[in-house]
N, C-alpha and C positions, 0 to 999 in steps of 0.2 A: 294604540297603547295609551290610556292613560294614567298619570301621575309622575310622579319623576321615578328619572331612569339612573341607579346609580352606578358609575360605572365602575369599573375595575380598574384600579391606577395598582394597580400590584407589582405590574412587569412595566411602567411606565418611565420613563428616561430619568423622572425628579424620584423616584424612589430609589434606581439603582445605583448602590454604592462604587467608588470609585469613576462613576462618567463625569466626573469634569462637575459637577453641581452642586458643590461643598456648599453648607451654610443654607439649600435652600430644604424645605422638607412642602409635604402636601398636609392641610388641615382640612376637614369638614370641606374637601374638593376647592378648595384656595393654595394657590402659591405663595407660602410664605417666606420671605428672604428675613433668613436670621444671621445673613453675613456682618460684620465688623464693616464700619465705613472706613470706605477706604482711602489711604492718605498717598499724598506727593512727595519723593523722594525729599523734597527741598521741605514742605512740612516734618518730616519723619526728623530729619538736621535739625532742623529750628525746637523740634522738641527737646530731642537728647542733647541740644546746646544748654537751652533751660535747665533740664534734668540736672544734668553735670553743676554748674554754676551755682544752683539750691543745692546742692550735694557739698560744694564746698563751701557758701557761707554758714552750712549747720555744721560744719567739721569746725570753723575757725572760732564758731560760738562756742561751741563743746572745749575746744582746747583753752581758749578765755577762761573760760568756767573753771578748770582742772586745774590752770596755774593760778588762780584766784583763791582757789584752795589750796595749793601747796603752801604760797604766799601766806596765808590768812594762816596755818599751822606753825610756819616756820616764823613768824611775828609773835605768836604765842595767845592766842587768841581772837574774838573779835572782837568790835570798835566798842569802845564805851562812851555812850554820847551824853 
């Protein structure tokens, strides 16, 4: 035989849906992994500790801001320099 042989990955383990192979698919006869990297329970915490923490120094800016304005209303204006 020659030239290339291409072969049939139709019924092949990385095409069948639900065996265990999320994330990987077949291109132009390559395996390509398009799964998410994957993280450490103890990385996965250290994020959503950050998350949370940014979470609440933009709430206590926001809420700065809001009484900043109530203030600045209930004074009767703003500054005149």
């Amino acid at each position: 035989m020659k030239g290339k042989m291409n072969p049939n990955l139709g019924n092949s383990i990385y095409q069948q849906r639900g065996s265990g192979y999320g994330g990987l698919t077949v291109r132009n006869g390559m395996l390509i992994n398009d799964r998410p990297d994957g993280m450490t329970g103890i990385a996965q915490m250290a994020q959503a500790k950050k998350t949370i923490k940014r979470m609440e120094k933009v709430s206590a800016m926001s809420e700065a801001v809001a009484l900043g304005n109530i203030k600045e209303d209930m004074m009767g204006g703003g500054c005149d320099y």
